[in-house]
N, C-alpha and C positions, 0 to 999 in steps of 0.2 A: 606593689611597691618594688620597686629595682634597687637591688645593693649595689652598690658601687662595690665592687672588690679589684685588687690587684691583680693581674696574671702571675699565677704561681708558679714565678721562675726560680731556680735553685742556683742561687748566687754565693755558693760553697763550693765550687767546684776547681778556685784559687786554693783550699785546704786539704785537697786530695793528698793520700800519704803525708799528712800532720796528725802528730798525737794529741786529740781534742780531748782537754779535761769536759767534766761535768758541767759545767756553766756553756762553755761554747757547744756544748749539744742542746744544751739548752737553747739556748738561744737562736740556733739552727733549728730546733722543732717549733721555736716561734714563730720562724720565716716560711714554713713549710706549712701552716697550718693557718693562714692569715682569712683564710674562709669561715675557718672556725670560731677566729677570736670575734669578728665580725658578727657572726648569728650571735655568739655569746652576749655582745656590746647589745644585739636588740632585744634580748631575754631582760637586760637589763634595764633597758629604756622602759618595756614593760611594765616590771614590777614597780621602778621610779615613778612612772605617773599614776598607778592604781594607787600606791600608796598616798600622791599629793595629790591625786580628785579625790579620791571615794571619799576620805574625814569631811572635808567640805559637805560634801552632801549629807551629811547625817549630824545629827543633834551631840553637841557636846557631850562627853561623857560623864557622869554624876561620880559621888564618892565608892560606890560602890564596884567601877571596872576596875580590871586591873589587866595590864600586859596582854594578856594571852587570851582576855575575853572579850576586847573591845578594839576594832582597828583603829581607831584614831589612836588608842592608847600606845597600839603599838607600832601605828607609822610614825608618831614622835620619836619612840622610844628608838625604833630602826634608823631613823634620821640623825639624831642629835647625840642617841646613846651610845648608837655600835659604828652606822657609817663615820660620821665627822672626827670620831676623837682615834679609830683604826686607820684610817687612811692618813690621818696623818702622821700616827705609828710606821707605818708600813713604807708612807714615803721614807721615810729616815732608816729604814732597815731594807728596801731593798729598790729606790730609787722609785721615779713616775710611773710605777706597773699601774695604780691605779686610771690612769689621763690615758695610756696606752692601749689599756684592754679592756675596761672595762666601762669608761666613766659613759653616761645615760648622755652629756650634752658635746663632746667629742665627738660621738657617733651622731647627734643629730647634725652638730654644724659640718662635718666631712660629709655626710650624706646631702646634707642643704646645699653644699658647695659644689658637688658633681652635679645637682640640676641645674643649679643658679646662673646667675649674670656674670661669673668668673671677670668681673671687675679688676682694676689693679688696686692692691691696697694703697688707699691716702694715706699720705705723711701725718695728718694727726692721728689716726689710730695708732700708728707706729710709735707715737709717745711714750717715754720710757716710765711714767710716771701713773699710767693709767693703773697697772693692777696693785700701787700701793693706795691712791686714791678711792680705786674701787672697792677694797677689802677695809678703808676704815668707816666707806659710807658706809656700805651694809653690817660690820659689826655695831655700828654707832645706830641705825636705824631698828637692827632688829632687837637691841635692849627695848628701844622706845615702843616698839610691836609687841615684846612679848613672842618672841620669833621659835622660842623654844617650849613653851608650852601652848600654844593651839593653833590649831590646823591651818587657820585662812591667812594668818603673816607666812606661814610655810609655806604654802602656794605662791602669795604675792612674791618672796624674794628669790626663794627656788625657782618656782616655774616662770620667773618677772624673767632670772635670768637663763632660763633656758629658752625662752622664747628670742631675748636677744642673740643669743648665739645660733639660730636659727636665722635668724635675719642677717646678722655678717656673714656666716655660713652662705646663705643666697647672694646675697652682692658681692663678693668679695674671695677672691682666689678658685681655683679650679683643683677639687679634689685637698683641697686644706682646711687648716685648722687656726685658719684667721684668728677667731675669738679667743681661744686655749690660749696663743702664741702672745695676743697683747695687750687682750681686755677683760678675759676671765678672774672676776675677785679672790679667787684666791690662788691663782697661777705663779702670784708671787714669792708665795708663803711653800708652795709647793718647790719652786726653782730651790729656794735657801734650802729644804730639809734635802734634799735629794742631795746637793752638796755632801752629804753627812754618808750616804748611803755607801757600803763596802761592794755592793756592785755595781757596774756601767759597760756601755757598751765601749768597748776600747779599738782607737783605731791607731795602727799601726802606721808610722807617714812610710817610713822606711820602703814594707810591701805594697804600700800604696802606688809609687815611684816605680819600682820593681813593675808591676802589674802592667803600668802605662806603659814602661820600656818597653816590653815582650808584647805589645800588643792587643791588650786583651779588652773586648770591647763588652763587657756585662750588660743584662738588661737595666732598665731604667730602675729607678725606688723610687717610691712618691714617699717622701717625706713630709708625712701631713703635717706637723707643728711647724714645716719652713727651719728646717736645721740645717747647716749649710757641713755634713758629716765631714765632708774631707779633712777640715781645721777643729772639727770636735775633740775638748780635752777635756770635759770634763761632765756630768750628769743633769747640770742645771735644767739644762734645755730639753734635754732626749725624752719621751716618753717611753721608753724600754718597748716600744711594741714588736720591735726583733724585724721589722720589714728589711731594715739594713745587712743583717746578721750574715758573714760570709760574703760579705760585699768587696769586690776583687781579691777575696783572700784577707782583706787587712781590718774586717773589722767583726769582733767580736766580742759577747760577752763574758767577762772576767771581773775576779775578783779587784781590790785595791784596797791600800789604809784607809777609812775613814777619815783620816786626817788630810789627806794629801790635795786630795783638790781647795781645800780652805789655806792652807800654810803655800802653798806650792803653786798654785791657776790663780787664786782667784785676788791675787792683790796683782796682776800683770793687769787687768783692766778694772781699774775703780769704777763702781756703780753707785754714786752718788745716793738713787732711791733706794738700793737696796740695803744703803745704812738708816736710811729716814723709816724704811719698813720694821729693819729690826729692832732702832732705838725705841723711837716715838709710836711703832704698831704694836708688836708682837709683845714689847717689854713693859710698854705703855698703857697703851689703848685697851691690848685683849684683859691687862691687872685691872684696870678701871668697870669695864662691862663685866666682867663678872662679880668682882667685888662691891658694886654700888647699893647691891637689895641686902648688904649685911654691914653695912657699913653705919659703926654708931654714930661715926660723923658728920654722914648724913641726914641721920633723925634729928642731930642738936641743931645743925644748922636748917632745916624745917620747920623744925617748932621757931626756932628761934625767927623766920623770915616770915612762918605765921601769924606770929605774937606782932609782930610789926605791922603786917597787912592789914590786922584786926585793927592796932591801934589807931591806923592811919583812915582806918574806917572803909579799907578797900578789899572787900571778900572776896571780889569774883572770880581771883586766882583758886582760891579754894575749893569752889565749889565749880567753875568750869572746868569741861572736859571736851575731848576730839573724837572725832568718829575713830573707829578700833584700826584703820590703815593710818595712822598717823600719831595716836597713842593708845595704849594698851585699853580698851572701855566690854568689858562683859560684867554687867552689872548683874547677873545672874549668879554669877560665881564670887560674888564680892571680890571684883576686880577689876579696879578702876583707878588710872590715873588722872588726876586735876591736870591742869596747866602749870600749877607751881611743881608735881611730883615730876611733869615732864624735864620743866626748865632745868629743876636741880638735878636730874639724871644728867640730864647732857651735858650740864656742867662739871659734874663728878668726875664721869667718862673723860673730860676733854681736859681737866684740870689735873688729872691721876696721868694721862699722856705727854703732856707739858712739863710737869716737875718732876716724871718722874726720867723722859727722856732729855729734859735739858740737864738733868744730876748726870745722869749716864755719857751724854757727850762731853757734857764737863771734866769728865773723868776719863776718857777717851781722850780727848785732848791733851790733859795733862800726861798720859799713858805715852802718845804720840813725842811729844816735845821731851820728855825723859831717852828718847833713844838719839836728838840728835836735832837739829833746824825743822822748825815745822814745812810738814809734809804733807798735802791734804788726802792725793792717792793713799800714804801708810797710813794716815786714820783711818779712812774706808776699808781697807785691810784689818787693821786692829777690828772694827767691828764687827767683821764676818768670822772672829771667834768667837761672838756670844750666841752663834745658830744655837748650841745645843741646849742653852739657858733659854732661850726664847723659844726652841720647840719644846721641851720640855715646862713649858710653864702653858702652852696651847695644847697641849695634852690634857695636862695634870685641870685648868678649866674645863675641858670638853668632858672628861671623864667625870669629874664631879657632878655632872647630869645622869650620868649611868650610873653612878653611886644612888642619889637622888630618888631616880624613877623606882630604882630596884627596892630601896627602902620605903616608900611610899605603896610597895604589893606586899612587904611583909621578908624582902630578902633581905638578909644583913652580909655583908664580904665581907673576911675576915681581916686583918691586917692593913687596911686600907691607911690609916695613919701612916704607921710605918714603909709602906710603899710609896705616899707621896714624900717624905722625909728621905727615903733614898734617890726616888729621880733628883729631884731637887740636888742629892749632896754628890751624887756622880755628874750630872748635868752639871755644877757649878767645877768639880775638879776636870772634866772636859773642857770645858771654856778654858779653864786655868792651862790646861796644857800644850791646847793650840794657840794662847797667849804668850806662851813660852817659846814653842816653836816659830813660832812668825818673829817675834823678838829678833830672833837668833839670826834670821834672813838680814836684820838693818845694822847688827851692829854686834862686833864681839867683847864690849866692856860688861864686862859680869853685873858692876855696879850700878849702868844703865838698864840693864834689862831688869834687874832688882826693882829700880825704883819704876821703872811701867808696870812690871808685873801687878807691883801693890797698888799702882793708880788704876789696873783693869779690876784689881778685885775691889777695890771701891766703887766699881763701877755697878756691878751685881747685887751690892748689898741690897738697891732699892725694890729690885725684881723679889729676890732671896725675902726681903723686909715684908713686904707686901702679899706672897704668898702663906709667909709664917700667919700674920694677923691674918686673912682668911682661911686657914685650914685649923688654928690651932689656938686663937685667943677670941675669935669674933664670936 
């Protein structure tokens, strides 16, 4: 097999006699070492797929494994307990390092892409709308799978989508990252937390200019995601893989406020889906899928739609079921959903997304029209302050599985209540703050920012509401 690698040119030689902090050496040894991240990315690909064949081939595991003695036990555990709910930590603490270095199907579709058809990409994949689409079918499908506890939905949705990114990889762009860039499921959820993150690759337009004047003709960068670096301001898009880093002298990786790309970048270009991702997905969708198997709400309205069926003398909701790729059926494990357990899942999920993001637009709206004539760009804005309430609430879900798995071997963590009760109450005074400061951009009447303020924090209660009943009363 042939790596596609870069020629390792040192595109730091615009920083000669500059005093580089710690990050821009950083970031310079990422440029330098782009062989390495490369082998690294296949160590990963590796272990990614040993972990999603091997459970498949072997017999579910009885009550008796636990973690450390069973691999399905613990390529679940690896999957759903340390990768999903860290990386998306990490995005938020130190931007796309995961997409850039490491991730198992970035390196399959850039590899796919240097043998393939180097096609141009079509205008509909370039659809702005695909990775909010794609991230609620798969969260929406893999409740109905059972995607978190055994092996063979892991395959089908993991490996469903690394085989597609493998396939746009092949048809499409020469040496990119087609798939990552417009159709990866959770590409999008990724762009908003990196907003969040205190480092980025910073590019200087100023020495930019400078560089051109004097002549200076650097070698190429392949920008695998398709970033267009010169106009880059802000982390959404970059995967930090450092291939830019030193790139005519003007771009570097540096620190910045957390805040500043959400108050300051990111209301100059409204992103329509990227408020439908964080209303109605992330504050929505991800409260309904996890909350639906604890919900007493849904047991009264089951019985209750039982008790009807029966009466009406129509069982076979009850007792029909679907092969296990389309609802959850191992009857070994008493585990099995009807067709009525399916209907009201999805309904839950789709009904918990609905009320609880039309509350929150509702209240965003009113947030908006308190600073001033409706605006629809400053809504969009106003929304891209609830990232840290919305990544915090897809944390605090994913981690409840690592809680979960760990107590089910006999591990108890300590403090874990009180640990979700402070993400929760820093994530919500976070929101509160870049609610404030974006405020401040549209208008300087104290009184109007007063009464948005209160209508953004009306907006949160549902999130806030909904996490309380499942952490703390369900």
């Amino acid at each position: 097999m042939t790596i596609c690698t870069l020629p390792e040119r040192d595109h730091t030689s615009g920083l000669a006699g500059a005093q580089l902090d710690v990050w821009a050496r950083i970031g310079n040894w990422l440029q330098r070492h782009q062989r390495t991240i490369r082998s690294t990315q296949w160590i990963v690909v590796a272990v990614y797929l040993v972990l999603l064949v091997v459970p498949v081939l072997l017999p579910l595991p009885d009550n008796a494994a636990y973690i450390w003695t069973n691999i399905t036990r613990f390529a679940q555990f690896a999957f759903w307990g340390i990768w999903w709910p860290f990386v998306i930590l990490s995005t938020a603490l130190v931007g796309r390092v995961w997409c850039g270095l490491l991730c198992p199907e970035g390196a399959i579709t850039e590899y796919a892409s240097s043998v393939g058809k180097a096609r141009a990409t079509p205008r509909w994949i370039t659809w702005a709308g695909w990775p909010t689409v794609a991230f609620a079918s798969t969260t929406l499908y893999g409740q109905m799978v059972s995607v978190y506890q055994y092996p063979k939905p892991t395959l089908l949705i993991l490996g469903g989508s690394t085989v597609a990114a493998a396939a746009v990889g092949y048809l499409y762009g020469r040496n990119k990252r087609v798939w990552c860039r417009y159709l990866c499921p959770v590409s999008g959820v990724f762009a908003l937390l990196a907003k969040l993150a205190p480092l980025h690759f910073h590019v200087d337009p100023e020495q930019w200019r400078a560089s051109q004047l004097e002549g200076i003709r650097p070698g190429p960068v392949n920008c695998a995601p398709l970033v267009p670096f010169k106009n880059m301001r802000g982390a959404s898009a970059c995967h930090m893989c450092g291939r830019c880093s030193g790139f005519r002298g003007a771009i570097r990786l540096a620190r910045r406020s957390p805040n500043v790309e959400i108050v300051r970048i990111a209301g100059e270009t409204p992103k329509p889906w990227e408020t439908v991702l964080i209303v109605f997905g992330l504050l929505g969708l991800v409260l309904g899928a996890f909350q639906w198997s604890s919900s007493p709400l849904l047991v009264a309205v089951k019985q209750w739609a039982a008790q009807n069926l029966i009466a009406a003398n129509m069982t076979w909701p009850l007792d029909a079921t679907a092969p296990w790729w389309l609802l959850t059926n191992y009857p070994l494990n008493n585990d099995v959903l009807t067709l009525l357990d399916g209907a009201l899942l999805v309904a839950y999920i789709l009904a918990a997304s609905l009320a609880c993001g039309a509350t929150i637009a509702l209240m965003l709206a009113v947030a908006t029209r308190s600073l001033g004539t409706w605006d629809p760009p400053r809504f969009h804005h106003m929304a891209q302050a609830l990232i840290p309430l919305a990544g915090a609430g897809v944390f605090l879900g994913l981690s409840a599985l690592t809680v979960t798995q760990l107590r089910a071997d006999g591990i108890m963590l300590p403090y874990v209540g009180e640990a979700r009760a402070a993400i929760l109450v820093l994530a919500t005074l976070w929101a509160t703050t870049l609610c404030w400061k974006i405020t401040d951009l549209y208008t300087d009447a104290t009184v109007r920012r007063l009464l948005a303020l209160t209508a953004f924090c009306a907006a949160m209660l549902p999130a806030n509401a909904g996490w309380f009943l499942l952490f703390w009363i369900w």
